[in-house]
N, C-alpha and C positions, 0 to 999 in steps of 0.2 A: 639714756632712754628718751625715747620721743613720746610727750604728750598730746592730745589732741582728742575734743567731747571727749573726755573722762574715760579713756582707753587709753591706758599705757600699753606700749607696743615698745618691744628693743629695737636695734640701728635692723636688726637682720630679718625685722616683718613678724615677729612670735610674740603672742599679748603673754603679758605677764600676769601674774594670782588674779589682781584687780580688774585686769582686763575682762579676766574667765569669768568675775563677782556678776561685774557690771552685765557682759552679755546675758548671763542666769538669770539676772533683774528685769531685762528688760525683754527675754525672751517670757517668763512669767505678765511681765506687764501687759505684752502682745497678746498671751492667751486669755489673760479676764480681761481683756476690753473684746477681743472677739467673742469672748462669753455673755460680755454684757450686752451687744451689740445685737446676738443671738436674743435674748431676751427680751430685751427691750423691743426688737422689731415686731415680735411676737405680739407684743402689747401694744404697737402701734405710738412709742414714743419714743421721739430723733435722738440720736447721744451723739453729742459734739467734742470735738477734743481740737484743741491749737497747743501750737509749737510754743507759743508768747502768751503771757496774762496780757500785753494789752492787744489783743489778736481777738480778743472777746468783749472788750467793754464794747463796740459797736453793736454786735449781736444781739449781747444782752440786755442792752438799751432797746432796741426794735422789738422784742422779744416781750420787754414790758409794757412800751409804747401800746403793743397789739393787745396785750390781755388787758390794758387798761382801757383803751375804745370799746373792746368788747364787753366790757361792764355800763359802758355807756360814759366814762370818762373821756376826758380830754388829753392825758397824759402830763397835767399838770395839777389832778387831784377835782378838777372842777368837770360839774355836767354841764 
């Protein structure tokens, strides 16, 4: 069997039980983030999703940066 991202697949291209698990996972996954995405835009707040956890500590940092000025800090706890 050939592995590869969490699909086993045999020599002759046919996913195996795991394979079938794994797509049911992730096609569910796909459906509640398009649900959530649905909702949230609704309500007029961004949903972010990355491939990597460290793909967000930038973001997340600017993210706080902003709502921290916007209180009238500095980003370092100080007015």
């Amino acid at each position: 069997m050939l592995t590869g991202h969490g699909i086993q697949a045999t020599a002759s291209g046919g996913q195996g039980q795991q394979g079938q698990e794994y797509n049911k996972k992730l096609e569910l996954w796909h459906r509640r983030l398009a649900r959530a995405h649905e909702v949230l835009d609704e309500q007029g707040v961004p949903l972010y999703t990355w491939r990597k956890g460290e793909d967000v500590i930038k973001e997340a940092e600017g993210i706080v940066r902003e709502a921290l000025r916007g209180m009238g800090l500095d980003g370092k706890g100080r007015k």
